[in-house]
Structures are given as structure tokens and as C-alpha cells.
PDB file of N, CA, C and O in Angstrom:
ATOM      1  N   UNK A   1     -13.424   0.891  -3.358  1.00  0.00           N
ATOM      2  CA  UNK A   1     -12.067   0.792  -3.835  1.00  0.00           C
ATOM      3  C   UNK A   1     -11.315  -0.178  -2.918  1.00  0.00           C
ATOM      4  O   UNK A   1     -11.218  -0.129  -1.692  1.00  0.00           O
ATOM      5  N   UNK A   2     -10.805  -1.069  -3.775  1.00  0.00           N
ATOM      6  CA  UNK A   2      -9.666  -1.728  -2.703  1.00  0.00           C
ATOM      7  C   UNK A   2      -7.716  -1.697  -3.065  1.00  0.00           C
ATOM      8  O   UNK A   2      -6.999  -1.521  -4.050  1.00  0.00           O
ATOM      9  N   UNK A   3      -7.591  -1.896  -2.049  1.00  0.00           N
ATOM     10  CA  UNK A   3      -5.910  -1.874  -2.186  1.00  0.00           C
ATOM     11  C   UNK A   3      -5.354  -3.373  -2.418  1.00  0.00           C
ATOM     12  O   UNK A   3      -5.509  -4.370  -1.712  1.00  0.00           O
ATOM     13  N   UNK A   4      -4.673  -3.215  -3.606  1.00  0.00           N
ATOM     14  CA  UNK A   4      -4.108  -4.263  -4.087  1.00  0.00           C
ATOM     15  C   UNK A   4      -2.871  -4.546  -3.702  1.00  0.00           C
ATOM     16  O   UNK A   4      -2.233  -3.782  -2.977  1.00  0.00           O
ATOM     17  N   UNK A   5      -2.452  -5.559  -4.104  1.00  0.00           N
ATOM     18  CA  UNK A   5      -0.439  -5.811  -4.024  1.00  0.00           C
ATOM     19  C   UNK A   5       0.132  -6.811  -5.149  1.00  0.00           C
ATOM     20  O   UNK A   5      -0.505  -7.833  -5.403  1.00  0.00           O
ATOM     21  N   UNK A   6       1.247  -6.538  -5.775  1.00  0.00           N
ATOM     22  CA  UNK A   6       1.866  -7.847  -6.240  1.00  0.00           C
ATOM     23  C   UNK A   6       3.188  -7.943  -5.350  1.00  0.00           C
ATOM     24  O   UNK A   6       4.332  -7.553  -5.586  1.00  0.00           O
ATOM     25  N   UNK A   7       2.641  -8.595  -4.249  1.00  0.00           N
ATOM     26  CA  UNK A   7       3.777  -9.077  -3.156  1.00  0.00           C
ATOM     27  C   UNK A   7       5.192  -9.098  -3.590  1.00  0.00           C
ATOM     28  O   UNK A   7       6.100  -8.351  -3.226  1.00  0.00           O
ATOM     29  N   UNK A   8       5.233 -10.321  -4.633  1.00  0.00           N
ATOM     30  CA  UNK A   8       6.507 -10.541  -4.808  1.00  0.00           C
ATOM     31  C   UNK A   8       7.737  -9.654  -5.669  1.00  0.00           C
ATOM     32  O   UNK A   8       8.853  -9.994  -6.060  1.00  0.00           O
ATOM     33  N   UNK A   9       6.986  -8.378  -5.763  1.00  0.00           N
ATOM     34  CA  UNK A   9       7.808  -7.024  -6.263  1.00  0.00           C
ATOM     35  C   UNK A   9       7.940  -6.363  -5.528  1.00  0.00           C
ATOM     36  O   UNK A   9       8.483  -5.293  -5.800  1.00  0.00           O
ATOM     37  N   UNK A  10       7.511  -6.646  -4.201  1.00  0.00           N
ATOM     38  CA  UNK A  10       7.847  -5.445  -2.870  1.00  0.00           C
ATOM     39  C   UNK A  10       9.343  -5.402  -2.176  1.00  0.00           C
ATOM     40  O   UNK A  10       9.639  -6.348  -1.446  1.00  0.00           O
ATOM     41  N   UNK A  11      10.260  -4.380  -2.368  1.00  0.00           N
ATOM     42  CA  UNK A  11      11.264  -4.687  -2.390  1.00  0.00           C
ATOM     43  C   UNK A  11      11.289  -3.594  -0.569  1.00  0.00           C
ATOM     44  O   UNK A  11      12.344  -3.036  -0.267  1.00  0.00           O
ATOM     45  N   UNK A  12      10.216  -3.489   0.254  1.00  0.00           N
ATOM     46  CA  UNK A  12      10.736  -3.369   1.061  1.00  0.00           C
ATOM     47  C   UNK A  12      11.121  -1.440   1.142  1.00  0.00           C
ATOM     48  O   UNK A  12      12.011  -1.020   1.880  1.00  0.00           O
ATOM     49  N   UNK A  13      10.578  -0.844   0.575  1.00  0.00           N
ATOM     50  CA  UNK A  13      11.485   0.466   0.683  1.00  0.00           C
ATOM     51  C   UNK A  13      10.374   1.267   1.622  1.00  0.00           C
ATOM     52  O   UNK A  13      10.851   2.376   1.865  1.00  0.00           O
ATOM     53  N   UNK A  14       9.163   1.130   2.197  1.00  0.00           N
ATOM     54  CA  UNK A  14       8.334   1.598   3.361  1.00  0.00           C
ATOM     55  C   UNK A  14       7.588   2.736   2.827  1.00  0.00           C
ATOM     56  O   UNK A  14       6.823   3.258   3.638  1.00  0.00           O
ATOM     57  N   UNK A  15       7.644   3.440   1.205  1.00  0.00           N
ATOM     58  CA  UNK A  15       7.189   4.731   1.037  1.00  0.00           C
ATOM     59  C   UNK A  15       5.606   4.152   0.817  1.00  0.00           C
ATOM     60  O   UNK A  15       4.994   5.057   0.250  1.00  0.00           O
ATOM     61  N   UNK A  16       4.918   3.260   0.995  1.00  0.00           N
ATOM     62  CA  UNK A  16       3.863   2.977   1.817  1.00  0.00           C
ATOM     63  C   UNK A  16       3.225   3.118   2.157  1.00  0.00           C
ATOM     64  O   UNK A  16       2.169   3.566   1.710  1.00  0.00           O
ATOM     65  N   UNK A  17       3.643   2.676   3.591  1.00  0.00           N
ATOM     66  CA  UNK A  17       3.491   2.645   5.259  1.00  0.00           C
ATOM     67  C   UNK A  17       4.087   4.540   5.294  1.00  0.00           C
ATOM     68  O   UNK A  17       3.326   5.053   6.115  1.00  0.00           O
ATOM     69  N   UNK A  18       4.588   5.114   5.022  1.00  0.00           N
ATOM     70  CA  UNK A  18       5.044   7.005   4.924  1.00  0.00           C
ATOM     71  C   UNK A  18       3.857   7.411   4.977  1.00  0.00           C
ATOM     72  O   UNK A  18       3.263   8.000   5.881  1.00  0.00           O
ATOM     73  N   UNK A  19       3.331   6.882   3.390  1.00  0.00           N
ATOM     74  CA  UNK A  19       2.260   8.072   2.822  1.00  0.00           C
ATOM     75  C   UNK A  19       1.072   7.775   3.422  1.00  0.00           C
ATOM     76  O   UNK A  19       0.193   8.632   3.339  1.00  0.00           O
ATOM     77  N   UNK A  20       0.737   6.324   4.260  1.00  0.00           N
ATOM     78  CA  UNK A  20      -0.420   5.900   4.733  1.00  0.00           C
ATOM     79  C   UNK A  20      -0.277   5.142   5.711  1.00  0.00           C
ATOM     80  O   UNK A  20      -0.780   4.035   5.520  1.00  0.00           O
ATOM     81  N   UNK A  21       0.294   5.306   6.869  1.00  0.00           N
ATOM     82  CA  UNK A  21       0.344   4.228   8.106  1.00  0.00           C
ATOM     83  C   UNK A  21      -0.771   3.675   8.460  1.00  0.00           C
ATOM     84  O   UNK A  21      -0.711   2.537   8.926  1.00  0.00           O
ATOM     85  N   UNK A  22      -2.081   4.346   8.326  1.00  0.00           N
ATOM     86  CA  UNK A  22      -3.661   3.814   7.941  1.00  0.00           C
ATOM     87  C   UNK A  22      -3.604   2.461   7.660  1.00  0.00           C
ATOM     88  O   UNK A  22      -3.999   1.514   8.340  1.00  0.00           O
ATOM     89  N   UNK A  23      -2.950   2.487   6.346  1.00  0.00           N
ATOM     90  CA  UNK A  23      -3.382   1.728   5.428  1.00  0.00           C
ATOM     91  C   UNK A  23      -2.098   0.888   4.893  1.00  0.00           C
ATOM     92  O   UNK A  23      -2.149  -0.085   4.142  1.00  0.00           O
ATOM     93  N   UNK A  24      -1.389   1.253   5.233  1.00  0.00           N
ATOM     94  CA  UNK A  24      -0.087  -0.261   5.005  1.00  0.00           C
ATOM     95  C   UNK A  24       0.834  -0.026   6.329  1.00  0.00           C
ATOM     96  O   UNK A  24       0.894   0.982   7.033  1.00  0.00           O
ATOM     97  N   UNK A  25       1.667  -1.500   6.477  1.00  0.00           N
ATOM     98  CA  UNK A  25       2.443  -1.558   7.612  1.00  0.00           C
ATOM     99  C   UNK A  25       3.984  -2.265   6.719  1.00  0.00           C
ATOM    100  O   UNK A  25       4.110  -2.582   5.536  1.00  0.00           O
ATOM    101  N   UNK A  26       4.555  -2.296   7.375  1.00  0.00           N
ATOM    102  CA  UNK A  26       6.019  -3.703   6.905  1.00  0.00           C
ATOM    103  C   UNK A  26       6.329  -4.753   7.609  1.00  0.00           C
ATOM    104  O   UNK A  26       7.088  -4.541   8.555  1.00  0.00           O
ATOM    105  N   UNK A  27       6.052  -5.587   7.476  1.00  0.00           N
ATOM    106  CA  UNK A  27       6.860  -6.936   7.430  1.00  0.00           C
ATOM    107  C   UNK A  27       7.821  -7.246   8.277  1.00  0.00           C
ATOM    108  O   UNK A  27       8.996  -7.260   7.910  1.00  0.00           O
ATOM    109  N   UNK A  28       7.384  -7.587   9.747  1.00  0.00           N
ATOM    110  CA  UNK A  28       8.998  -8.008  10.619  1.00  0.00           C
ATOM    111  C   UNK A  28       9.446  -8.311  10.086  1.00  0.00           C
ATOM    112  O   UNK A  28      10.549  -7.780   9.963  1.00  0.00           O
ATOM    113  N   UNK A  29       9.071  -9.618   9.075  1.00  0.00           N
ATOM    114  CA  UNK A  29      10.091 -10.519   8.370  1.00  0.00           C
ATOM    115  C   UNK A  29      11.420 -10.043   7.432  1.00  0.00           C
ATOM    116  O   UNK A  29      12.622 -10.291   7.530  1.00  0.00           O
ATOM    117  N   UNK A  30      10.587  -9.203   6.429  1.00  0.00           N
ATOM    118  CA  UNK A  30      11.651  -9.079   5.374  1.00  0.00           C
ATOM    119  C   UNK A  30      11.093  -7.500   5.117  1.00  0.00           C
ATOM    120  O   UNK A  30      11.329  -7.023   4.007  1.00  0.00           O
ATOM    121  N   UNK A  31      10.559  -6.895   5.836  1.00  0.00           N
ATOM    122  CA  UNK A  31      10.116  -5.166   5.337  1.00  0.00           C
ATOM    123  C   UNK A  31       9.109  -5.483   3.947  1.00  0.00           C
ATOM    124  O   UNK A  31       8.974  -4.574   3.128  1.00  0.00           O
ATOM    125  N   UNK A  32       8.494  -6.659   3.750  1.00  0.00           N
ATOM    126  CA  UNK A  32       7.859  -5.752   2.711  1.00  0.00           C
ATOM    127  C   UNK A  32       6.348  -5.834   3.112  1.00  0.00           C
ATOM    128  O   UNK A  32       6.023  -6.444   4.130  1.00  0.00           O
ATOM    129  N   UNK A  33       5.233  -5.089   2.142  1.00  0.00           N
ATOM    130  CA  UNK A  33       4.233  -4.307   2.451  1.00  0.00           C
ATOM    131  C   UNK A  33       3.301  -5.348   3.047  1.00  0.00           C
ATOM    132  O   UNK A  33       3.180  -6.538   2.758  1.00  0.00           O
ATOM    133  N   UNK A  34       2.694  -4.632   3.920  1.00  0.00           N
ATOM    134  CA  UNK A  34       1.274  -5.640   4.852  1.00  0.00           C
ATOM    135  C   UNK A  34      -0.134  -4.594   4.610  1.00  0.00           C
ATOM    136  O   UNK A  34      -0.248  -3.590   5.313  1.00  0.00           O
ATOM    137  N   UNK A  35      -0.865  -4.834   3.870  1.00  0.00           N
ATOM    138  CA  UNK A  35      -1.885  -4.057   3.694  1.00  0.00           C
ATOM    139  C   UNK A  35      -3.156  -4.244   4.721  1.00  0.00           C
ATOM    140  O   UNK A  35      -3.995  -5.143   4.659  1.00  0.00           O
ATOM    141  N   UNK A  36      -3.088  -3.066   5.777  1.00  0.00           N
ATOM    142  CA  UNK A  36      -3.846  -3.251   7.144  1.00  0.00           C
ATOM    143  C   UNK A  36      -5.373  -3.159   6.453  1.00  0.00           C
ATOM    144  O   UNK A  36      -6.027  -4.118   6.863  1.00  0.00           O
ATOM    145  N   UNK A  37      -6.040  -2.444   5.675  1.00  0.00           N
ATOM    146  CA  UNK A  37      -7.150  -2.235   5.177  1.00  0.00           C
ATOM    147  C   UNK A  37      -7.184  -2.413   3.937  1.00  0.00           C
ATOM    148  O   UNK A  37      -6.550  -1.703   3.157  1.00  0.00           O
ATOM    149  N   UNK A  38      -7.799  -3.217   3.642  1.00  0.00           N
ATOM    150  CA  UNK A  38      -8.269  -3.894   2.056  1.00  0.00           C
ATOM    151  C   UNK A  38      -9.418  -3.048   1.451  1.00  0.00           C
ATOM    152  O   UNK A  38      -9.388  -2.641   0.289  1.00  0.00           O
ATOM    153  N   UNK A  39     -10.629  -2.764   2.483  1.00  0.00           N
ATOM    154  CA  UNK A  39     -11.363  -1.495   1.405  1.00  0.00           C
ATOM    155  C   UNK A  39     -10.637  -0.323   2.096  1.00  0.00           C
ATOM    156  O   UNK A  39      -9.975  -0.028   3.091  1.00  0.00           O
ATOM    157  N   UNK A  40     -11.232   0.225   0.817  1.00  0.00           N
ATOM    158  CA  UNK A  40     -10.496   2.179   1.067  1.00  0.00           C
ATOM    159  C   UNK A  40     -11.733   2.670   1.165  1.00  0.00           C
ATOM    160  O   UNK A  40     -12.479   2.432   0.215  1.00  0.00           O
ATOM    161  N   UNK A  41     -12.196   3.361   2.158  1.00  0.00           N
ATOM    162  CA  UNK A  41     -13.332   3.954   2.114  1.00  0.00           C
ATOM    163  C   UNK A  41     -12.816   5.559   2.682  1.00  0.00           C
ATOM    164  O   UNK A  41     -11.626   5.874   2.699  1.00  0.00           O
ATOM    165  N   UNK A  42     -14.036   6.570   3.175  1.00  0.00           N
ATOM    166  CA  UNK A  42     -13.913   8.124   3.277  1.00  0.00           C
ATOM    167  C   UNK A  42     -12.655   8.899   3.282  1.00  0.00           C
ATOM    168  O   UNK A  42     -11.713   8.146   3.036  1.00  0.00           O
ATOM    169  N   UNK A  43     -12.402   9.741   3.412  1.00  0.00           N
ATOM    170  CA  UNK A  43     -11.108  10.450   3.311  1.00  0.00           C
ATOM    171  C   UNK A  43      -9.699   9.308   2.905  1.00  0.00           C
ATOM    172  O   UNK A  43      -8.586   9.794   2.702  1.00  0.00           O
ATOM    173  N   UNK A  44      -9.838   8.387   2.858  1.00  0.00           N
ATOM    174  CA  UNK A  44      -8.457   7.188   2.638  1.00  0.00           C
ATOM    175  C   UNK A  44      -8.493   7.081   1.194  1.00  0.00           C
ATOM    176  O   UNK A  44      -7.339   6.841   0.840  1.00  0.00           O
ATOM    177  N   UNK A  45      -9.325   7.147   0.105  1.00  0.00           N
ATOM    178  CA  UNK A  45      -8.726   6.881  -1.419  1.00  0.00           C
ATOM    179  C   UNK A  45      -7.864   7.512  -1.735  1.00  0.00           C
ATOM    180  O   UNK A  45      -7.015   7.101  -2.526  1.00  0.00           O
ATOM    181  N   UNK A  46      -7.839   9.071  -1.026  1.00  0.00           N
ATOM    182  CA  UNK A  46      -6.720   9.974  -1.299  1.00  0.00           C
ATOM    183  C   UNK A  46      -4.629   9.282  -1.099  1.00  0.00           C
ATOM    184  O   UNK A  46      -3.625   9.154  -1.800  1.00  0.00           O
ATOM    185  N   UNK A  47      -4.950   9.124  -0.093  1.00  0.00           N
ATOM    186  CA  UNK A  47      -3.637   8.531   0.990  1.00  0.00           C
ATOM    187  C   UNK A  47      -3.214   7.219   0.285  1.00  0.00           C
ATOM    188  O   UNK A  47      -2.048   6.840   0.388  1.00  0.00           O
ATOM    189  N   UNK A  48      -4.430   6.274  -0.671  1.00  0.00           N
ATOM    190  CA  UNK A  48      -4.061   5.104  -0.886  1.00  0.00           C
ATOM    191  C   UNK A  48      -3.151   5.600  -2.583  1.00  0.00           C
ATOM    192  O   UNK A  48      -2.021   5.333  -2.993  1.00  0.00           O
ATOM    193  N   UNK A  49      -4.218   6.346  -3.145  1.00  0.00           N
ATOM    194  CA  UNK A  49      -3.715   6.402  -3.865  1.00  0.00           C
ATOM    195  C   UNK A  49      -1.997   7.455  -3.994  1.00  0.00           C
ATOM    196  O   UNK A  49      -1.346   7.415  -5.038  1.00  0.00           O
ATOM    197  N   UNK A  50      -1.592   8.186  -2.931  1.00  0.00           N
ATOM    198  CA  UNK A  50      -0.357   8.641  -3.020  1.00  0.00           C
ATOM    199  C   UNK A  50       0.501   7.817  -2.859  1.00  0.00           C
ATOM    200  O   UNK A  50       1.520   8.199  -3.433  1.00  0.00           O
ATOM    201  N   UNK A  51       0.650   6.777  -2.326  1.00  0.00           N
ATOM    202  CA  UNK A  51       1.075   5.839  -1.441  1.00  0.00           C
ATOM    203  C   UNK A  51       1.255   4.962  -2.945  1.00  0.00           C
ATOM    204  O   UNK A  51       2.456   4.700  -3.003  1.00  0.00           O
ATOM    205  N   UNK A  52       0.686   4.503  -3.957  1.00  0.00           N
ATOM    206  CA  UNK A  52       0.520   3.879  -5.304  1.00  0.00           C
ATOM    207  C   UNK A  52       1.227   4.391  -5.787  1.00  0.00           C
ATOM    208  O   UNK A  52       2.241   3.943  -6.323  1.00  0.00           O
ATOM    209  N   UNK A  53       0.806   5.643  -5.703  1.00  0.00           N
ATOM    210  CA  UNK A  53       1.984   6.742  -6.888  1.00  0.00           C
ATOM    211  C   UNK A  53       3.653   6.395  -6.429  1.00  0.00           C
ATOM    212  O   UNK A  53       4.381   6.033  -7.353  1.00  0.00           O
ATOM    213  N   UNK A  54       4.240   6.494  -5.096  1.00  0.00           N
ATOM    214  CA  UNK A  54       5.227   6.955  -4.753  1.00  0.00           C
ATOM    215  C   UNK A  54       5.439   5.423  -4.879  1.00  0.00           C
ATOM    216  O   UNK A  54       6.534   5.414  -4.317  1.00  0.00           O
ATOM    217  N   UNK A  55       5.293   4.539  -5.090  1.00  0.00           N
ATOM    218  CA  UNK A  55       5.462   3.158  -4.250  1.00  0.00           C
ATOM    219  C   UNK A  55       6.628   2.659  -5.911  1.00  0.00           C
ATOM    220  O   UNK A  55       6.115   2.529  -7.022  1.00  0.00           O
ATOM    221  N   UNK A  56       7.978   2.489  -5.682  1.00  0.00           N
ATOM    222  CA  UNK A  56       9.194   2.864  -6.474  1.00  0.00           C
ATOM    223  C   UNK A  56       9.205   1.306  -7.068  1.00  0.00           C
ATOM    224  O   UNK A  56      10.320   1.037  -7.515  1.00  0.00           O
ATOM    225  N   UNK A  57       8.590   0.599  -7.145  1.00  0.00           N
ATOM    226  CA  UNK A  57       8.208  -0.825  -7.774  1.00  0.00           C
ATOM    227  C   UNK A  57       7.078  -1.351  -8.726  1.00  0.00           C
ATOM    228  O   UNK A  57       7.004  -2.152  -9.658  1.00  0.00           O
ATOM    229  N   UNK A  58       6.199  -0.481  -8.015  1.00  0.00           N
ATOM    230  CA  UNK A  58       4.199  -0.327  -8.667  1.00  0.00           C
ATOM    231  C   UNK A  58       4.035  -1.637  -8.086  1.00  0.00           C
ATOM    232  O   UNK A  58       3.503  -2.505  -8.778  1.00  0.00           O
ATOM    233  N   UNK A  59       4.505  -1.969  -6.628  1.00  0.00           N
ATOM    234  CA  UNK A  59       3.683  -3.389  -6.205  1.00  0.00           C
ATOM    235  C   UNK A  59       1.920  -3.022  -5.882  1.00  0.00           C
ATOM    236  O   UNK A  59       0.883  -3.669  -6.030  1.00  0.00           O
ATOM    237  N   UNK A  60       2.245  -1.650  -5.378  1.00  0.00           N
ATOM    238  CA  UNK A  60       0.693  -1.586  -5.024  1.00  0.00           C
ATOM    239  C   UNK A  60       0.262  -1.110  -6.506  1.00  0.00           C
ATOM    240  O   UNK A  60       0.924  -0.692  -7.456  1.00  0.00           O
ATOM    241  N   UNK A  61      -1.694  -1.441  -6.238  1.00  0.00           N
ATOM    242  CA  UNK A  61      -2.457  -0.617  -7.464  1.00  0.00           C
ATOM    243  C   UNK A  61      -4.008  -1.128  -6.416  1.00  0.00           C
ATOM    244  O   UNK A  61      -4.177  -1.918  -5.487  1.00  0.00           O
ATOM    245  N   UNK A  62      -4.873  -0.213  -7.163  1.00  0.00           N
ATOM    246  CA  UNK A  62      -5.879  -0.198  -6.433  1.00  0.00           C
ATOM    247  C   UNK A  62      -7.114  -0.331  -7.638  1.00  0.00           C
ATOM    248  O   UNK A  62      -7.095   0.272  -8.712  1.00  0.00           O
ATOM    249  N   UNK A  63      -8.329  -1.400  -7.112  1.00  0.00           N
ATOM    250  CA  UNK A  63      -9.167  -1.982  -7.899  1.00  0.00           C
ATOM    251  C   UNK A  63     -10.275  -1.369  -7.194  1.00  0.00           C
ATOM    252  O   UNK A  63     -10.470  -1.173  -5.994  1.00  0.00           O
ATOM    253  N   UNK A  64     -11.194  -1.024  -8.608  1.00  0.00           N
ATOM    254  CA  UNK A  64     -12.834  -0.467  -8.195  1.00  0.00           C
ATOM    255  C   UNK A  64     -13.759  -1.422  -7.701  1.00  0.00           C
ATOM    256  O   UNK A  64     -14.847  -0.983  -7.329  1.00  0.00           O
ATOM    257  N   UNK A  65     -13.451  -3.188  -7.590  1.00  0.00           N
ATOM    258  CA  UNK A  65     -14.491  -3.905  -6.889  1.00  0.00           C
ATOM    259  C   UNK A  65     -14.893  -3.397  -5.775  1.00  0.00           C
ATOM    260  O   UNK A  65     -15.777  -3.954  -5.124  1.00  0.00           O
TER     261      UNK A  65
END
């Protein structure tokens, strides 16, 4: 599984980086999402995918390649 983004809909709100500090960070620049781990592997599909759910834009989504 990997963690996706459509960057330019990230408006910056961190629920994220909340549900998964693992697995996303923010942006000195402008707060929006920095995805620290691109595959999701053992116990993390869980966290990625809450983090998708809550994420108040749908920038993230996550692909089975």
C-alpha cells in the first residue's frame, strides 16, 4: 500500500500528521502535508488509512501498487 497526495488541495489543517506522525509531517513553508513514508507496511495501513478518512479536503488517498 502506498500513501498518496493531491498536494495542491492541502489546505494545511494537520489532521494528518494527528492521526499519524509516522507517516505525515507539515510543511515549514505553508503547513501543508509532507508524506514521511510512501509504503505503508505492518501495523501502519491502519493509521494511514484514519488519517485519509479524517483528512477534511480528501488530499490524501492510498494506492494498492
Amino acid at each position: 500500500m502506498r500513501t498518496r497526495t493531491h498536494h495542491d488541495t492541502c489546505i494545511g489543517a494537520g489532521r494528518c500528521f494527528l492521526a499519524a506522525p509516522e507517516l505525515f509531517d507539515q510543511s515549514e513553508h505553508d503547513a501543508t502535508v509532507v508524506v514521511l513514508a510512501d509504503q505503508v507496511t505492518g501495523a501502519r495501513p491502519q493509521k494511514a488509512r484514519e488519517a485519509v478518512e479524517d483528512c477534511p479536503t480528501r488530499t490524501l488517498y492510498l494506492s494498492e501498487e
